[in-house]
C-alpha positions in Angstrom: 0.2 -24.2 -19.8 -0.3 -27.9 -20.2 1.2 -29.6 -23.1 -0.7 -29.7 -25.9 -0.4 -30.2 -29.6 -0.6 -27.4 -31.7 -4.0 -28.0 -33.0 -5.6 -29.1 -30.1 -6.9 -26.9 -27.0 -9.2 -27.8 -24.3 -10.7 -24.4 -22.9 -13.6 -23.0 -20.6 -15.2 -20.5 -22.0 -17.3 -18.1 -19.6 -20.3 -15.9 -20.7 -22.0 -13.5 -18.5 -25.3 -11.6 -20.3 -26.7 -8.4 -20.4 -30.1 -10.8 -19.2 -28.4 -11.2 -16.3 -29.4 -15.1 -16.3 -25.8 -16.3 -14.9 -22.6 -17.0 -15.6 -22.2 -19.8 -17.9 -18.9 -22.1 -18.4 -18.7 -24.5 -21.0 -15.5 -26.5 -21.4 -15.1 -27.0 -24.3 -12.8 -29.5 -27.2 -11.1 -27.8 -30.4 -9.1 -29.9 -32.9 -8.4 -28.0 -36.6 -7.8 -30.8 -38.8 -6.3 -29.8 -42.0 -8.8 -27.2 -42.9 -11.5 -26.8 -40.6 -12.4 -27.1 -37.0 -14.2 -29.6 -34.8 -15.3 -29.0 -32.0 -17.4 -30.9 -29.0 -18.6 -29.1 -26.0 -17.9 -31.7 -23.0 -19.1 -30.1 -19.7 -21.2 -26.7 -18.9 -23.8 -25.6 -16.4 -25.1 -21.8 -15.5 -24.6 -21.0 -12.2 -27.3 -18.2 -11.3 -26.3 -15.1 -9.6 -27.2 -14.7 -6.0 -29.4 -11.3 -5.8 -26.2 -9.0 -4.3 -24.4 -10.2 -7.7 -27.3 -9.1 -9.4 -27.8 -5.6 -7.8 -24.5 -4.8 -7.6 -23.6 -5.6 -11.5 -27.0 -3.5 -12.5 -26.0 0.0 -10.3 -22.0 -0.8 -11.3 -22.5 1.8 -14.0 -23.8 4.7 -11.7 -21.4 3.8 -8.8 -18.2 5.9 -7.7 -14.8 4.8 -9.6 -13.2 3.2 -6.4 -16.3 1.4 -6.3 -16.4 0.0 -9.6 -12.3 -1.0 -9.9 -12.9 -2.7 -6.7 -16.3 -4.5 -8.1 -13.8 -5.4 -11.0 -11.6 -7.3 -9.2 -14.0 -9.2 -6.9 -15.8 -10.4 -10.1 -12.8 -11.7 -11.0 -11.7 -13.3 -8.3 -15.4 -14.7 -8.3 -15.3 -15.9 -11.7 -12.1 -17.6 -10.8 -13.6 -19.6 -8.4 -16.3 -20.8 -9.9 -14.1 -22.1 -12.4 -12.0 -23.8 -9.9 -14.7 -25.5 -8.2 -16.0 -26.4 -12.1 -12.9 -28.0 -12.8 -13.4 -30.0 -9.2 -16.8 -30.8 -10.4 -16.5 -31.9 -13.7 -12.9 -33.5 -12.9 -11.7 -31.6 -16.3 -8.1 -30.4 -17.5 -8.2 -27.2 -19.2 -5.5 -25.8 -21.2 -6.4 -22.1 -20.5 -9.7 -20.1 -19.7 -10.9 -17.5 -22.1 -13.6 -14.8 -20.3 -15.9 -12.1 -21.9 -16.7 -10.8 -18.7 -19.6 -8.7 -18.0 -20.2 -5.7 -19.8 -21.0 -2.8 -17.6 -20.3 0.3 -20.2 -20.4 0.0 -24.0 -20.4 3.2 -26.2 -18.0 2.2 -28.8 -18.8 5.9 -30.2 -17.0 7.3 -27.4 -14.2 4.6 -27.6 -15.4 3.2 -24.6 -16.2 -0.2 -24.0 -16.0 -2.4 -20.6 -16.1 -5.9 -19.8 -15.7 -6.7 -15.4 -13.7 -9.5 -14.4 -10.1 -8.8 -14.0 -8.4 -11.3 -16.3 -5.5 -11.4 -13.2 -7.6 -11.8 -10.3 -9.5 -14.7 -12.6 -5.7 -16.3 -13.0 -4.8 -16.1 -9.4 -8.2 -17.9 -8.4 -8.1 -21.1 -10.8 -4.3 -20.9 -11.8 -4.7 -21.2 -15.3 -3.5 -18.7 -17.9 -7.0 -16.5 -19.0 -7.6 -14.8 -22.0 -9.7 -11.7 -21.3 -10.7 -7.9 -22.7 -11.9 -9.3 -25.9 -13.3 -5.9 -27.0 -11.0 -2.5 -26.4 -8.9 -3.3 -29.3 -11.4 -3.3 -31.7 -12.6 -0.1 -30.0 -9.5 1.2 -30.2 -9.5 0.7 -34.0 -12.5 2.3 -34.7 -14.7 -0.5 -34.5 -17.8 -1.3 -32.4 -16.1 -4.1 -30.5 -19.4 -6.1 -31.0 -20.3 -8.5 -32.3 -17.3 -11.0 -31.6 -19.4 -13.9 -32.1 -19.4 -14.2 -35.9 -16.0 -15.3 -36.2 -16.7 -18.4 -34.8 -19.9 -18.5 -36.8 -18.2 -18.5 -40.0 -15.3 -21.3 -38.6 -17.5 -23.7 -36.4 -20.9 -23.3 -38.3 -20.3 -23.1 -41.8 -22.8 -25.3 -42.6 -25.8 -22.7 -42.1 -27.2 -19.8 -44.2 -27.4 -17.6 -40.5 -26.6 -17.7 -37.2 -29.2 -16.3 -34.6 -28.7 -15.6 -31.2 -31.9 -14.9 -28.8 -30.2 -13.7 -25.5 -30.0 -10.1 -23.8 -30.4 -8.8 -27.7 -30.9 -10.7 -30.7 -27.8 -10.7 -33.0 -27.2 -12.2 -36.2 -24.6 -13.5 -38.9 -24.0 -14.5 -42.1 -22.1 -14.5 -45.3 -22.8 -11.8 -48.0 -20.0 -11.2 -51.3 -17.4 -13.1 -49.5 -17.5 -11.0 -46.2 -18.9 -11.7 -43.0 -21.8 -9.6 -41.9 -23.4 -9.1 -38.5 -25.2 -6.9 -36.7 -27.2 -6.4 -33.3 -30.6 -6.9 -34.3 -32.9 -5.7 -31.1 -33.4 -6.3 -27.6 -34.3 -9.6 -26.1 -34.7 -10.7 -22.5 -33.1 -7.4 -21.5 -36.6 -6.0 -21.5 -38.7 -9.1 -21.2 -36.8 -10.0 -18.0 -36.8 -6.4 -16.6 -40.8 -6.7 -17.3 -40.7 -10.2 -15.3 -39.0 -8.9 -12.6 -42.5 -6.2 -12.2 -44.7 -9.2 -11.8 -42.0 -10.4 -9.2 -40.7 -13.3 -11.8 -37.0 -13.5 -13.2 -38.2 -14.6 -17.3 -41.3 -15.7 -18.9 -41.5 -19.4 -18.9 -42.3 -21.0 -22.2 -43.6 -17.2 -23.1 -46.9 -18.6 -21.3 -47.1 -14.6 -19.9 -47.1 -12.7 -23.1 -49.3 -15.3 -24.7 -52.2 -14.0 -22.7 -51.1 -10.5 -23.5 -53.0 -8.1 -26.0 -51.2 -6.5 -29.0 -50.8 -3.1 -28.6 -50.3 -1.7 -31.9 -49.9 1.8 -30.8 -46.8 0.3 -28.8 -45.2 -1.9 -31.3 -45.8 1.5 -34.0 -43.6 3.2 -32.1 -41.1 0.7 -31.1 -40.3 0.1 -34.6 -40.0 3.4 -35.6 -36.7 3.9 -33.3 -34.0 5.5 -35.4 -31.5 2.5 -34.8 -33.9 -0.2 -36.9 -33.8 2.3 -40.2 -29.8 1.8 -40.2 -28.7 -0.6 -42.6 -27.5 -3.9 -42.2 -24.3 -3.2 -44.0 -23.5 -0.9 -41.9 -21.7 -1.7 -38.7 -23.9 -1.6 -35.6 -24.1 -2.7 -31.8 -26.7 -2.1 -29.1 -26.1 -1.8 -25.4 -28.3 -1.4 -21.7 -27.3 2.1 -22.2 -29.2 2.4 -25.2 -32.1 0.0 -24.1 -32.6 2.8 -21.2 -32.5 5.8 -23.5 -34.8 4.6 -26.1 -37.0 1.4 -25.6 -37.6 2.1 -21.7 -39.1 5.8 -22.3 -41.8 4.0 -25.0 -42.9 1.5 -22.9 -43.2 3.6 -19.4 -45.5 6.1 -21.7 -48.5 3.1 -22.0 -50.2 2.2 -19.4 -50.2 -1.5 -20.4 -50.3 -4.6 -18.0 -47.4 -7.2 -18.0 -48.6 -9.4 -20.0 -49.5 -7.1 -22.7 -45.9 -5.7 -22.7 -45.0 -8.8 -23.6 -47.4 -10.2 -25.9 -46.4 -7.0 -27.9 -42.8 -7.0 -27.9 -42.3 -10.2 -28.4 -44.2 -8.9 -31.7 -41.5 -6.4 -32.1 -38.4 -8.6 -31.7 -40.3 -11.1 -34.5 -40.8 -8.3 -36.9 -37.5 -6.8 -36.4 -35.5 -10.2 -37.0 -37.3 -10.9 -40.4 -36.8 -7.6 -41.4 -33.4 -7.9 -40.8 -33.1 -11.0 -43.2 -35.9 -10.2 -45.8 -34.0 -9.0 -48.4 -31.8 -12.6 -48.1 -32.2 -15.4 -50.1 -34.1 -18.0 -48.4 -31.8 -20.2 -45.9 -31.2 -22.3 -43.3 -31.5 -20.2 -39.5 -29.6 -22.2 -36.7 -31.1 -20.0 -33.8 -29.8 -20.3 -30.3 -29.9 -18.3 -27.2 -32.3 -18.5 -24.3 -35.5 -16.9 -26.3 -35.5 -20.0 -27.7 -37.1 -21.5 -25.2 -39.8 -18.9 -25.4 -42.4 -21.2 -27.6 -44.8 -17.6 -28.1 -41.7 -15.8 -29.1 -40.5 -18.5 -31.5 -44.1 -18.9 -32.9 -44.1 -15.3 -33.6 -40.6 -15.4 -35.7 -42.4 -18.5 -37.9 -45.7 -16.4 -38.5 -43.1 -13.4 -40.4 -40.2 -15.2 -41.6 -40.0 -18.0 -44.6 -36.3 -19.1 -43.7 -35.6 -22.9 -42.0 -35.5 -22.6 -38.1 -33.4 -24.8 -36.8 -32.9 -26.0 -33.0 -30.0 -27.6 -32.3 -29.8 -29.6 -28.8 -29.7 -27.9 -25.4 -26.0 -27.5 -25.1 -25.8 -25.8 -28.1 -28.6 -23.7 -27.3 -28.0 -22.7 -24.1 -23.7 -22.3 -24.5 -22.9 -21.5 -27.7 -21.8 -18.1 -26.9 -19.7 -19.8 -24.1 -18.0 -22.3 -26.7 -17.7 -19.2 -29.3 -15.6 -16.8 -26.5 -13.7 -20.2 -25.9 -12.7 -20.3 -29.5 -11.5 -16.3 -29.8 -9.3 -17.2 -26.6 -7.4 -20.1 -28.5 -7.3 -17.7 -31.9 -5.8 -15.0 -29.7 -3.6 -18.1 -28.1 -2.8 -18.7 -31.8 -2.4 -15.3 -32.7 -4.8 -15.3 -35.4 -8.0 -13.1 -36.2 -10.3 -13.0 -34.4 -12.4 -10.2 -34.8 -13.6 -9.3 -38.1 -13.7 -5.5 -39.6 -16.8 -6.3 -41.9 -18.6 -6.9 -38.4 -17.7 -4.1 -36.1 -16.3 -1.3 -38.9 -12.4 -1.5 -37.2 -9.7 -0.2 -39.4 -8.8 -3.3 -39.8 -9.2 -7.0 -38.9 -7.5 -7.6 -35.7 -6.8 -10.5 -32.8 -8.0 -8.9 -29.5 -8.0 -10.3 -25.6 -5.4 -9.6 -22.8 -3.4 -13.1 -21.8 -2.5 -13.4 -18.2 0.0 -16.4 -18.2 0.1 -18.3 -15.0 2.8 -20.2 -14.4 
């Protein structure tokens, strides 16, 4: 590792989605002065995945086990160069690179939870130390492993009532009796973008689709009665594609509804769900990021039913602040600090999670 000083890390951060948008980097600055952190994020770009990428991470989770170890290692060795040629690009010097990976299994109830993208093969590609695995030790504990997120929420963002993210599933975090709470709130552009891709389209631009749409209230009836929205927000919880299959798929194959009324209606859903979520809260500032954002029906539907603040920050923040975030758990778990909260996932305990794979 380069010389740095103690408080000071330069990092890429990657973040792959259940959306299946891209892979984002974001290299990003962190300086803890005193008693809090700054923070600047310098570079970033998405690089979209070429369609055998795509394919091959959506069957990875029905494929034979040679299969998937060997899809492990070639994602990493992919993510690996993409940093590289990042690093080229944006003539950058990282201290380290800190990966989530891309979640192919997550059923924390079973103790199982797995992120592709072998921290090594990422090493041996950029040669650069990586922090990876964020989530089995959490798992391990008895926690959900998810979210990680609000950890950096509460040290890079104190300065909002709630954090918001609108990406593969809407998640949220915020402080309640000194603890940090957070919670998977519903699925996002999992399902819009699988409805997209129907219509031959990858996302719905500016949510100009589901504003023609109908409301089907039979549809959004039953959505909203799924079991997982009557759990409570103090309780631990985490959603994954597994779950999205089992129970929201099955709903919406039962109507007979056109594309554009699918969407029209669940963007419903998703609105309703979030300001349930955060009704009972006092009334607060929202910083909401995530790629819904740029959704305008969606976020005019979270206006009509909530009366919290929506704020927007700028694009970087928007598109990468799960990028910067996994950035920041790589130099806590550098640090050997927390970072992964037991209020959040239900562990046993607070813990510091991630593999390191030093290269030197």
């Amino acid at each position: 590792m380069s010389k740095i000083t103690s408080n000071e890390y330069n990092v890429i951060g990657l973040m792959s989605g259940t959306s299946l948008d891209g892979l984002d980097i974001a290299f990003c600055r962190f300086v803890f002065d005193q008693t809090k952190w700054r923070y600047e994020i310098v570079n970033a770009e998405t690089i979209p995945y070429a369609e055998e990428w795509k394919q091959k991470l959506l069957s990875l989770e029905t494929t034979d086990a040679l299969t998937f170890q060997q899809a492990n290692v070639e994602y990493g060795l992919y993510l690996g160069q993409r940093v590289s040629d990042f690093i080229v690009k944006n003539n950058c010097r990282a201290d380290f690179v800190s990966s989530h990976g891309h979640t192919i299994f997550h059923q924390p109830e079973k103790k199982l939870t797995v992120q592709i993208g072998a921290g090594s093969a990422i090493a041996s590609r950029c040669k650069l130390p990586v922090v990876s695995d964020f989530r089995s030790l959490d798992v391990a504990l008895g926690g959900q492993g998810a979210p990680l997120v609000p950890i950096g929420d509460r040290l890079l963002f104190p300065d909002y009532d709630f954090c918001l993210n609108l990406g593969g599933f809407s998640n949220v975090s915020y402080e309640h009796n000194n603890q940090r709470i957070a919670f998977d709130i519903c699925p996002v552009n999992i399902v819009m973008n699988a409805i997209c891709r129907g219509i031959g389209k990858e996302y719905d631009d500016n949510g100009e689709i589901a504003k023609t749409g109908m409301l089907s209230t039979y549809l959004l009836n039953e959505l909203n009665q799924v079991g997982y929205y009557k759990q409570s927000p103090n309780t631990p919880k985490s959603l994954g594609k597994e779950w999205v299959i089992k129970k929201i798929y099955p709903l919406i194959d039962q109507y007979e509804l056109s594309e554009n009324d699918l969407l029209c209606t669940f963007c419903e859903h998703i609105a309703f769900q979030i300001s349930k979520a955060l009704a009972h809260q006092p009334k607060g500032k929202i910083i909401v990021t995530g790629g819904g954002v740029y959704n305008t029906f969606l976020m005019d539907c979270i206006k009509k039913h909530t009366t919290h603040q929506l704020i927007i920050p700028d694009t970087k923040m928007i598109e990468y602040k799960e990028a910067l975030v996994f950035a920041f758990l790589g130099v806590l778990r550098m640090r050997n600090e927390i970072n992964c909260l037991r209020s959040v996932t239900g562990a046993n305990r607070d813990n510091c999670g991630g593999s390191i794979y030093f290269y030197e």
